[in-house]
C-alpha positions as CSV (number, residue, x, y, z in Angstrom):
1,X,0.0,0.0,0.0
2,X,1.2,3.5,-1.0
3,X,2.0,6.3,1.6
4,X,-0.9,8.3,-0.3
5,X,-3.7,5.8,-0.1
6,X,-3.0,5.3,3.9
7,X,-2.7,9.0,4.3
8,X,-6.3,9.1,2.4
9,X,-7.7,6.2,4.6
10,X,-6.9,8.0,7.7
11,X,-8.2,11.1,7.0
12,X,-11.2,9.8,5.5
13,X,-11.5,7.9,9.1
14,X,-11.0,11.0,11.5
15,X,-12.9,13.4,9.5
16,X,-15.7,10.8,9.5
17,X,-16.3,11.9,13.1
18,X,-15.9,16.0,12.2
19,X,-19.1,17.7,12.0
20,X,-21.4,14.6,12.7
21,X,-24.6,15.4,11.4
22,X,-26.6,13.5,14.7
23,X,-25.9,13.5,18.4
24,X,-26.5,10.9,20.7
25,X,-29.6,12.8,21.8
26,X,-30.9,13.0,18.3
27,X,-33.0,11.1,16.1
28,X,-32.3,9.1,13.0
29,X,-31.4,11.6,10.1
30,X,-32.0,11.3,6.9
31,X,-30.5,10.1,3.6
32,X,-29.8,13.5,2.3
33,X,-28.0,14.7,5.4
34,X,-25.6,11.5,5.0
35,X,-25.0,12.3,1.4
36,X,-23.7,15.9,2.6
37,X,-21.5,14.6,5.3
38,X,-19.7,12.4,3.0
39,X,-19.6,15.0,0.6
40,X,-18.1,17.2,3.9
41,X,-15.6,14.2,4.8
42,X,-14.0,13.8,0.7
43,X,-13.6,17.6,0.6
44,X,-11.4,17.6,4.1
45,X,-9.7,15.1,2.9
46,X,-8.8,16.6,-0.7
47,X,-7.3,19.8,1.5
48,X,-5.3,18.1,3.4
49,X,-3.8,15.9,0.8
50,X,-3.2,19.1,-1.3
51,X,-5.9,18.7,-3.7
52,X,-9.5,19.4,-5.0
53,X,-12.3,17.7,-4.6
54,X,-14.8,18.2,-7.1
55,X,-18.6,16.8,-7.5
56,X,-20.7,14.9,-9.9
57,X,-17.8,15.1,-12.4
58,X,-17.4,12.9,-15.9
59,X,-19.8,10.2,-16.0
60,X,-21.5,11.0,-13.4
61,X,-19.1,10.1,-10.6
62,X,-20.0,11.4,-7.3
63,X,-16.5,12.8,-6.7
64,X,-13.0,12.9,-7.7
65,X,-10.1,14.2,-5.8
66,X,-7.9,15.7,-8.3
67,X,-4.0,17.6,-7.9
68,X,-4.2,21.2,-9.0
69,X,-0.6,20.3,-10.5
70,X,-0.9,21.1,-14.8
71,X,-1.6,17.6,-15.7
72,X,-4.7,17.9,-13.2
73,X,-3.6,14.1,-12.3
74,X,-6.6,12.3,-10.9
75,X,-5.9,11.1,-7.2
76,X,-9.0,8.9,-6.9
77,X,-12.6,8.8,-8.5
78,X,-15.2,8.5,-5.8
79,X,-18.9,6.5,-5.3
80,X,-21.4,6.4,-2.8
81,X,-24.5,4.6,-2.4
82,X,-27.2,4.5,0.7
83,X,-28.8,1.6,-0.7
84,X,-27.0,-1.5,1.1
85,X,-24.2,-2.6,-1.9
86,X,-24.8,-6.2,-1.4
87,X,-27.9,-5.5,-4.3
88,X,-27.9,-6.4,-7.7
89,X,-29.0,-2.9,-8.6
90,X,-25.9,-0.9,-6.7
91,X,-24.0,-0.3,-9.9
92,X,-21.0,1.7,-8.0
93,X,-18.3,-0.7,-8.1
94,X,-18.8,-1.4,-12.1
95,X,-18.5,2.2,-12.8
96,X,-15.4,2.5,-10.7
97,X,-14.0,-0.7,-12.3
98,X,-14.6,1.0,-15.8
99,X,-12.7,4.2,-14.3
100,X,-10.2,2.4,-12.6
101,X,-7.2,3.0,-15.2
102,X,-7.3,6.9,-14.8
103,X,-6.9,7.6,-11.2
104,X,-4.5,6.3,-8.1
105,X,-7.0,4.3,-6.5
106,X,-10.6,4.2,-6.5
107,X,-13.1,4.7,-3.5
108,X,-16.1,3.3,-2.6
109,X,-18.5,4.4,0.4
110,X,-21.6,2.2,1.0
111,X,-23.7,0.3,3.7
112,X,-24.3,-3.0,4.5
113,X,-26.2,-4.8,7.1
114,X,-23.5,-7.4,9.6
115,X,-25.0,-10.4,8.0
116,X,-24.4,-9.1,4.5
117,X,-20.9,-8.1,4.8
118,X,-19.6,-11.3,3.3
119,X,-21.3,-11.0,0.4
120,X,-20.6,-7.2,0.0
121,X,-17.0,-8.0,0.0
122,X,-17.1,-11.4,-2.4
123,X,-19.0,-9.0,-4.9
124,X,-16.4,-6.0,-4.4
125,X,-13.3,-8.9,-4.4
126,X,-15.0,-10.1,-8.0
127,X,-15.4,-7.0,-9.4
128,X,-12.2,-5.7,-8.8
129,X,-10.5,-8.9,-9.7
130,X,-7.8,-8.2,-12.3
131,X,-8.1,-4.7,-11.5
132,X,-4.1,-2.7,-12.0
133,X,-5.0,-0.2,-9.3
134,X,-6.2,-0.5,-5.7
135,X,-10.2,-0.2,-4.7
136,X,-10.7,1.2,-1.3
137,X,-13.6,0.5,0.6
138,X,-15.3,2.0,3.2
139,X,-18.4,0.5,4.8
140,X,-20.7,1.8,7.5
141,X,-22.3,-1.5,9.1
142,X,-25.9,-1.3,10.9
143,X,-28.5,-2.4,12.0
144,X,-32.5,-2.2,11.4
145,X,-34.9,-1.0,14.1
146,X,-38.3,0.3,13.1
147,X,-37.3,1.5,9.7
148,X,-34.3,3.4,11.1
149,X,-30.4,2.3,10.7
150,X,-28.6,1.8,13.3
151,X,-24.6,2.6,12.8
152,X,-22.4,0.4,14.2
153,X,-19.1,0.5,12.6
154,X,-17.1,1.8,9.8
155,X,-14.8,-0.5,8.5
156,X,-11.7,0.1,5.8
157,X,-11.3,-2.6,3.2
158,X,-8.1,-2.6,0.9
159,X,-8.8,-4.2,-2.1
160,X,-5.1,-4.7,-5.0
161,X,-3.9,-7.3,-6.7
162,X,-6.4,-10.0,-6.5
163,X,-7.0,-9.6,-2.7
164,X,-8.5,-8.0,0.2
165,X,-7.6,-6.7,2.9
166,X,-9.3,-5.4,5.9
167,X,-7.7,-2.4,7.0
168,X,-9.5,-1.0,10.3
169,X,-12.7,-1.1,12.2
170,X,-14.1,1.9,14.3
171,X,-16.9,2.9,16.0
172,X,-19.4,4.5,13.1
173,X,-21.0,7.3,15.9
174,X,-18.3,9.1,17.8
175,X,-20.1,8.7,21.4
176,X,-19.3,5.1,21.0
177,X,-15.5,5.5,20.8
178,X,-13.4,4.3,23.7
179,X,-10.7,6.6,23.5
180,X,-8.5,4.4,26.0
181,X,-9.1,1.7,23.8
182,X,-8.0,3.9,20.3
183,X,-5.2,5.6,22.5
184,X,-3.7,2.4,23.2
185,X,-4.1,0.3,20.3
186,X,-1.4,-0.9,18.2
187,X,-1.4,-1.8,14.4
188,X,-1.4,-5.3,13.0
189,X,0.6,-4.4,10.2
């Protein structure tokens, strides 16, 4: 794994707790304010990497972080979907596939119930099979009560050269970190 793609996976995974759109005290928010957070989260990230993040670009993508340098080099194209990426009709990690050449890495955001993780990741790992640049994945995990989701994690997949590999886990609501816990931790690297 490049220096850039880590520095990109840990921004992505501290800003994800910057400007939460809920509290603990709130209720379930909807899909649109999600959309704006992530939105929130890729821009932060393109900043701090030295870049520009720019929306619904090309085909269609939801974002692509690019370098302001004068060959405007593509640092990764960007897809997220709500709907849990397990389904047959969550076209995001074809359209990256069919990007994949131009940019440093590609990056997916999505969903995904605990019991349909497996299958989220067997579909990703297919897709990106063959692939000459890295997919990274990021995946909220929840939970269904009423008709609300419940987050429970966000996870970090790395996904280059025919395999997978699971990068971190964290708490997906930032009043369920331990910080003791995340203070003391050490890498399995």
């Amino acid at each position: 794994m490049k220096r850039i793609e880590r520095d990109f996976i840990c921004l992505f995974n501290c800003f994800w707790y910057q400007d939460f759109p809920v509290s603990e005290n709130d209720g379930p928010i909807n899909r649109a304010n999600w959309t704006i957070h992530i939105g929130l989260v890729v821009r932060q990230c393109a900043k701090l990497l030295g870049a520009r993040a720019f929306f619904e670009q090309g085909n269609r993508t939801d974002a692509v972080i690019r370098y302001p340098d004068e060959n405007k080099s593509l640092l990764t194209n960007i897809e997220w979907e709500w709907i849990s990426a397990h389904k047959p009709r969550v076209n995001e990690l074809e359209k990256l596939r069919i990007e994949s050449g131009a940019p440093f890495f590609s990056t997916f955001i999505s969903y995904s119930r605990k019991e349909h993780l497996t299958e989220v990741l067997d579909r990703a790992k297919a897709i990106w099979n063959g692939a000459e640049k890295p997919l990274i994945l990021f995946i909220i995990t929840f939970h269904v009560k009423g008709r609300d989701r419940i987050f429970e994690e966000l996870q970090t997949y790395f996904f280059a050269r025919n395999t997978v590999k699971k990068i971190r886990a964290q708490p997906a609501l930032p009043w369920q970190v331990t910080r003791a816990k995340y203070n003391n931790s050490i890498d399995a690297d």
